[in-house]
PyMOL commands that place a pseudoatom at each C-alpha (Angstrom):
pseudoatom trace, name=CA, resn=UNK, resi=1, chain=A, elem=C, hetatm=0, pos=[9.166, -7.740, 15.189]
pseudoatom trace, name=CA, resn=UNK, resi=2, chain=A, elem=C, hetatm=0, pos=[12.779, -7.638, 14.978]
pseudoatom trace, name=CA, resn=UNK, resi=3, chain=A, elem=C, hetatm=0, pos=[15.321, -8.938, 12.301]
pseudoatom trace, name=CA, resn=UNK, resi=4, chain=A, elem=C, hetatm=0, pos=[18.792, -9.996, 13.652]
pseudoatom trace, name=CA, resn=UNK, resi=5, chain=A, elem=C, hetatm=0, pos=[21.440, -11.135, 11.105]
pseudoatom trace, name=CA, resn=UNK, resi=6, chain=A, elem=C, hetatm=0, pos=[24.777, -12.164, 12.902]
pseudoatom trace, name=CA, resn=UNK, resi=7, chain=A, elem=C, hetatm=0, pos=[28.023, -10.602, 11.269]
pseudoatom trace, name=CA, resn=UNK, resi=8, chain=A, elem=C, hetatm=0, pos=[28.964, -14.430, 9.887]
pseudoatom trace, name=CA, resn=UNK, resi=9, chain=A, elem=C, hetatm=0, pos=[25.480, -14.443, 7.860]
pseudoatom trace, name=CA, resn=UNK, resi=10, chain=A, elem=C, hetatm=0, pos=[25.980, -10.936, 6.781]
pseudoatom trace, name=CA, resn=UNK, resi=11, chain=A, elem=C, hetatm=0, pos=[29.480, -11.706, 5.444]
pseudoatom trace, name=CA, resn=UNK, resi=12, chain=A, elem=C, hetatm=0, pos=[27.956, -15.170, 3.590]
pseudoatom trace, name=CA, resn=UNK, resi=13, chain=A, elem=C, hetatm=0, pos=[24.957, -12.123, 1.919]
pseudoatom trace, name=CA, resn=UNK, resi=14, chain=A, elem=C, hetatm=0, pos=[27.307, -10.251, 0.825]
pseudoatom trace, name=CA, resn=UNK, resi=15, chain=A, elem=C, hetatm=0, pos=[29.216, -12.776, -0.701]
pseudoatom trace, name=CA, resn=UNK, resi=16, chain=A, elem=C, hetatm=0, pos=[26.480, -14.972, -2.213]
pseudoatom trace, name=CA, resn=UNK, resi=17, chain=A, elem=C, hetatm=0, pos=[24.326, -11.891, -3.369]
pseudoatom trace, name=CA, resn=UNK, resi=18, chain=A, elem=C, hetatm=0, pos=[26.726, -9.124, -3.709]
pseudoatom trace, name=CA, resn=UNK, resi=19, chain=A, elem=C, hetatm=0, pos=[24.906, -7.083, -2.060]
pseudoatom trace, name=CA, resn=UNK, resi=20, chain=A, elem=C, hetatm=0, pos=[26.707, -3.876, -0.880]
pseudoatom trace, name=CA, resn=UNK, resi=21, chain=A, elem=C, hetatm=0, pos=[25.607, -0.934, 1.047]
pseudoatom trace, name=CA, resn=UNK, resi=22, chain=A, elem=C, hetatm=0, pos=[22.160, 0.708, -0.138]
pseudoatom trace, name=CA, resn=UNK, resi=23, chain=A, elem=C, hetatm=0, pos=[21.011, -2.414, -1.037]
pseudoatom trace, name=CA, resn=UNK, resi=24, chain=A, elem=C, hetatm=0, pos=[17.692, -4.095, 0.043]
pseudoatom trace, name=CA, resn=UNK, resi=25, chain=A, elem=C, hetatm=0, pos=[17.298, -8.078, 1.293]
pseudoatom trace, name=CA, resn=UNK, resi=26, chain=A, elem=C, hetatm=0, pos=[14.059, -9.440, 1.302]
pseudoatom trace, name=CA, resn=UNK, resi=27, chain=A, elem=C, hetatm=0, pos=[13.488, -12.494, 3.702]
pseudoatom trace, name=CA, resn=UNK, resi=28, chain=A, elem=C, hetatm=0, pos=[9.510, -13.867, 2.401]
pseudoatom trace, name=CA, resn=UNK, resi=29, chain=A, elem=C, hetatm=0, pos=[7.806, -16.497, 2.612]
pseudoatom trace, name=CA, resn=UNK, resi=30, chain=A, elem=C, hetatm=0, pos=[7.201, -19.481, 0.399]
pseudoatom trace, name=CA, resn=UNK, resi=31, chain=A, elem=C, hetatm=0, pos=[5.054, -22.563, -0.198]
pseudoatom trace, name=CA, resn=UNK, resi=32, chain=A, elem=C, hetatm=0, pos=[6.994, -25.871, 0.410]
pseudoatom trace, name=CA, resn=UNK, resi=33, chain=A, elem=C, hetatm=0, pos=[10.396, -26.626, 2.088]
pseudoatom trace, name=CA, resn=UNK, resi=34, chain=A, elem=C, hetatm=0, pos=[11.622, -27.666, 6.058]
pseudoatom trace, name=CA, resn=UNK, resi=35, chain=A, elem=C, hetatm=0, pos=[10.852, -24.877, 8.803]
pseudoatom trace, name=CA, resn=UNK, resi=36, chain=A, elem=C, hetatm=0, pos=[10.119, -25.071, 12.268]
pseudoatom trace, name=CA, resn=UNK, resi=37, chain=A, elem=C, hetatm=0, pos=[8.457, -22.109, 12.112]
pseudoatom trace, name=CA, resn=UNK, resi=38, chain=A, elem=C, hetatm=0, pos=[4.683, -23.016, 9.976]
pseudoatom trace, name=CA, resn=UNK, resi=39, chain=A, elem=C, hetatm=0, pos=[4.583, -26.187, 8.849]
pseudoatom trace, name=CA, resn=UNK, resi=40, chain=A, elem=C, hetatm=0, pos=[4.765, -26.695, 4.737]
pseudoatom trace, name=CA, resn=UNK, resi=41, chain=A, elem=C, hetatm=0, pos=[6.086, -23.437, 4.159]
pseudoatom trace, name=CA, resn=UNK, resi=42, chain=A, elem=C, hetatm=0, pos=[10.184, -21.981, 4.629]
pseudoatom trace, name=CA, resn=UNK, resi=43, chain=A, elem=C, hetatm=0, pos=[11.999, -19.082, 3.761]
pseudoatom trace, name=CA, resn=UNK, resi=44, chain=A, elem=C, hetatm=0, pos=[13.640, -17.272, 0.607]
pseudoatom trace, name=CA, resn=UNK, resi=45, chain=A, elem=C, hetatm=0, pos=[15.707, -14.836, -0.132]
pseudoatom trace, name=CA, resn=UNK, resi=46, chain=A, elem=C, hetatm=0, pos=[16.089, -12.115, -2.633]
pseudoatom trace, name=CA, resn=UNK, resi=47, chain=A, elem=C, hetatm=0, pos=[17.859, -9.340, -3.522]
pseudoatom trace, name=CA, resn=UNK, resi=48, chain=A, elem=C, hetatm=0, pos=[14.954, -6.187, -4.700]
pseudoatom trace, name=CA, resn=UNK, resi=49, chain=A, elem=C, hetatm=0, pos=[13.161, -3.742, -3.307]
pseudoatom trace, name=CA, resn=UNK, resi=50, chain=A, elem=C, hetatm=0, pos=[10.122, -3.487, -0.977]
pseudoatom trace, name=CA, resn=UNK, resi=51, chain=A, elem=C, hetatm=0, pos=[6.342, -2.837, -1.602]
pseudoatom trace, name=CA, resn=UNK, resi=52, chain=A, elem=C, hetatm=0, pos=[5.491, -2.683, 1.600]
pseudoatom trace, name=CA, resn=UNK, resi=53, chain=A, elem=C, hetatm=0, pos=[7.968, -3.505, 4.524]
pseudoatom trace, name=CA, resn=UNK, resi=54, chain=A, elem=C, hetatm=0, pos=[6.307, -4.559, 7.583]
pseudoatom trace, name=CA, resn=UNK, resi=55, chain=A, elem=C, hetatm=0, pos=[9.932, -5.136, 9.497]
pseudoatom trace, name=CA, resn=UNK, resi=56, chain=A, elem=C, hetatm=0, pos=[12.912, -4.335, 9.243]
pseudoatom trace, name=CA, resn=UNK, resi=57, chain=A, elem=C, hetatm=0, pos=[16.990, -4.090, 10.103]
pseudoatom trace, name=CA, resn=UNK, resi=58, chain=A, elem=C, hetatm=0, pos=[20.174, -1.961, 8.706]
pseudoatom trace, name=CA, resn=UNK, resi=59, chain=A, elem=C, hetatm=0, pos=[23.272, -3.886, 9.034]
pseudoatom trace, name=CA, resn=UNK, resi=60, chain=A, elem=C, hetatm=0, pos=[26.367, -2.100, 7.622]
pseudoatom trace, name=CA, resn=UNK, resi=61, chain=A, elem=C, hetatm=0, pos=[23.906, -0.443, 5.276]
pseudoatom trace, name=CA, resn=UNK, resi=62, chain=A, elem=C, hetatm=0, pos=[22.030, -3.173, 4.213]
pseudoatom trace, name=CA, resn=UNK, resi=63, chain=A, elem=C, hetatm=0, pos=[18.334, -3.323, 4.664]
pseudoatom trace, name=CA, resn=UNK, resi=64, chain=A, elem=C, hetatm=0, pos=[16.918, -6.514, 5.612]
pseudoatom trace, name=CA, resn=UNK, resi=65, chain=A, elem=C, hetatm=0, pos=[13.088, -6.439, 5.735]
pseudoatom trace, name=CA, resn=UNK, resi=66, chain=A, elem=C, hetatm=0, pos=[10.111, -8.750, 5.143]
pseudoatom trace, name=CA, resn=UNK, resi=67, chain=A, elem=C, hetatm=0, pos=[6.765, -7.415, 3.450]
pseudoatom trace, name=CA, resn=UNK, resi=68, chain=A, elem=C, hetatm=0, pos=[4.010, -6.278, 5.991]
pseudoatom trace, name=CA, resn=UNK, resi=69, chain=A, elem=C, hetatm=0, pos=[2.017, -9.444, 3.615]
pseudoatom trace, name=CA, resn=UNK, resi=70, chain=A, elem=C, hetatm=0, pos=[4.280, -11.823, 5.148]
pseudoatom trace, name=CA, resn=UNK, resi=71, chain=A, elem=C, hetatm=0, pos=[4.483, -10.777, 8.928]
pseudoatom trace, name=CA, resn=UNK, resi=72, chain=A, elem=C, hetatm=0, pos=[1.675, -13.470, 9.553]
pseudoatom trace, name=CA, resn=UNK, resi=73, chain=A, elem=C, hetatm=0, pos=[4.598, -16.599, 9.489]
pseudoatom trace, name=CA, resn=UNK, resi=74, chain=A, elem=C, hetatm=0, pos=[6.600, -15.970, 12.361]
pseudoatom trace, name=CA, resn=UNK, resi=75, chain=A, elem=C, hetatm=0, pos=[3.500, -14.912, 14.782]
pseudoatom trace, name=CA, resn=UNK, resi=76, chain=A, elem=C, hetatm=0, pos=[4.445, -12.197, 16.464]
pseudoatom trace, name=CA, resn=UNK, resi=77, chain=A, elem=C, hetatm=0, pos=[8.496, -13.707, 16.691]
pseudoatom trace, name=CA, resn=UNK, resi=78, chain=A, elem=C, hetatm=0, pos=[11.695, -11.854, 16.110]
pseudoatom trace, name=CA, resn=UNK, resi=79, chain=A, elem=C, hetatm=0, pos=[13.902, -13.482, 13.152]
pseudoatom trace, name=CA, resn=UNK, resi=80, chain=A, elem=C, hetatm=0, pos=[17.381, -14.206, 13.906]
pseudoatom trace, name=CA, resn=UNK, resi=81, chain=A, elem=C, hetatm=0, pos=[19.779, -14.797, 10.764]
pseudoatom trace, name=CA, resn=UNK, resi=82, chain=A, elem=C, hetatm=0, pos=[23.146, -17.324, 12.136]
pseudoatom trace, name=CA, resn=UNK, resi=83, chain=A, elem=C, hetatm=0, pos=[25.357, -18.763, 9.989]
pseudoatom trace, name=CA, resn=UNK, resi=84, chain=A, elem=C, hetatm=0, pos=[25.980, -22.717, 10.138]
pseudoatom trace, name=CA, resn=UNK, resi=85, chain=A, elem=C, hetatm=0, pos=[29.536, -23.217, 9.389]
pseudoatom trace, name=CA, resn=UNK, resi=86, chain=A, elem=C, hetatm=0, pos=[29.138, -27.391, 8.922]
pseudoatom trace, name=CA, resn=UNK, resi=87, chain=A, elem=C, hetatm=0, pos=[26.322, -26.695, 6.264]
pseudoatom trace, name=CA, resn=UNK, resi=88, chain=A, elem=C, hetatm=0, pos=[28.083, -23.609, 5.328]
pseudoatom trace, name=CA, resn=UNK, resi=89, chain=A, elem=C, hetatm=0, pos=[25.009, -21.463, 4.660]
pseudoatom trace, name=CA, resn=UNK, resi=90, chain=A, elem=C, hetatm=0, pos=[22.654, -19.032, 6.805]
pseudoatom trace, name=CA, resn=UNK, resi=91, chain=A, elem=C, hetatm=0, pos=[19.964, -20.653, 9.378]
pseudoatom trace, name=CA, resn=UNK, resi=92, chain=A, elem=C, hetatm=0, pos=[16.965, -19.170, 10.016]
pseudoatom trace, name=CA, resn=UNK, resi=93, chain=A, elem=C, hetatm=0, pos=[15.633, -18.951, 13.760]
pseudoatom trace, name=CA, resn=UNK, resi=94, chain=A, elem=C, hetatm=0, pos=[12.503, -17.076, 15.472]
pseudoatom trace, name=CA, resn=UNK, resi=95, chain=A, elem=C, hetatm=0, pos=[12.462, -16.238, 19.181]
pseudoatom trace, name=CA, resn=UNK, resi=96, chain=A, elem=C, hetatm=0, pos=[9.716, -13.977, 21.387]
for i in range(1, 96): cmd.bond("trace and resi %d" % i, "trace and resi %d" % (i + 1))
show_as sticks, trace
zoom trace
């Protein structure tokens, strides 16, 4: 599995979680919100550090990663991180 954060979405990170380099972004799952991914669960986002990373991508520095407990959501998909400038926030995206 890949992670894939365009440079817009890293620049909104970096912003909204001053994050810098060295730091660690965890994309995991959680119960409840709008995904087309698995129906009745979505996304979050934190800034910590991994138990267990299952996948992962350096951008500028910045480790993105999701825990090797949470790999089961996007069967077997990549994750691709855009930025929607009308909402003005990332979007999340999965693709083979």
């Amino acid at each position: 599995m890949n992670i894939t954060v365009s440079n817009e979405a890293l620049q909104w990170y970096k912003e909204e979680l001053e994050i810098n380099r060295g730091d660690m972004v965890k994309f995991f799952v959680r119960y409840g919100g709008c995904s087309t991914v698995q129906r009745g669960f979505s996304l979050g986002v934190a800034k910590q550090q991994p138990v267990l990373i299952g996948a992962q991508s350096e951008i500028e520095g910045i480790t993105f990663y999701i825990e090797d407990q949470d790999l089961w959501y996007f069967e077997d998909n990549d994750l691709v991180v855009t930025f929607d400038a009308t909402k003005g926030e990332p979007e999340f995206s999965v693709t083979k």
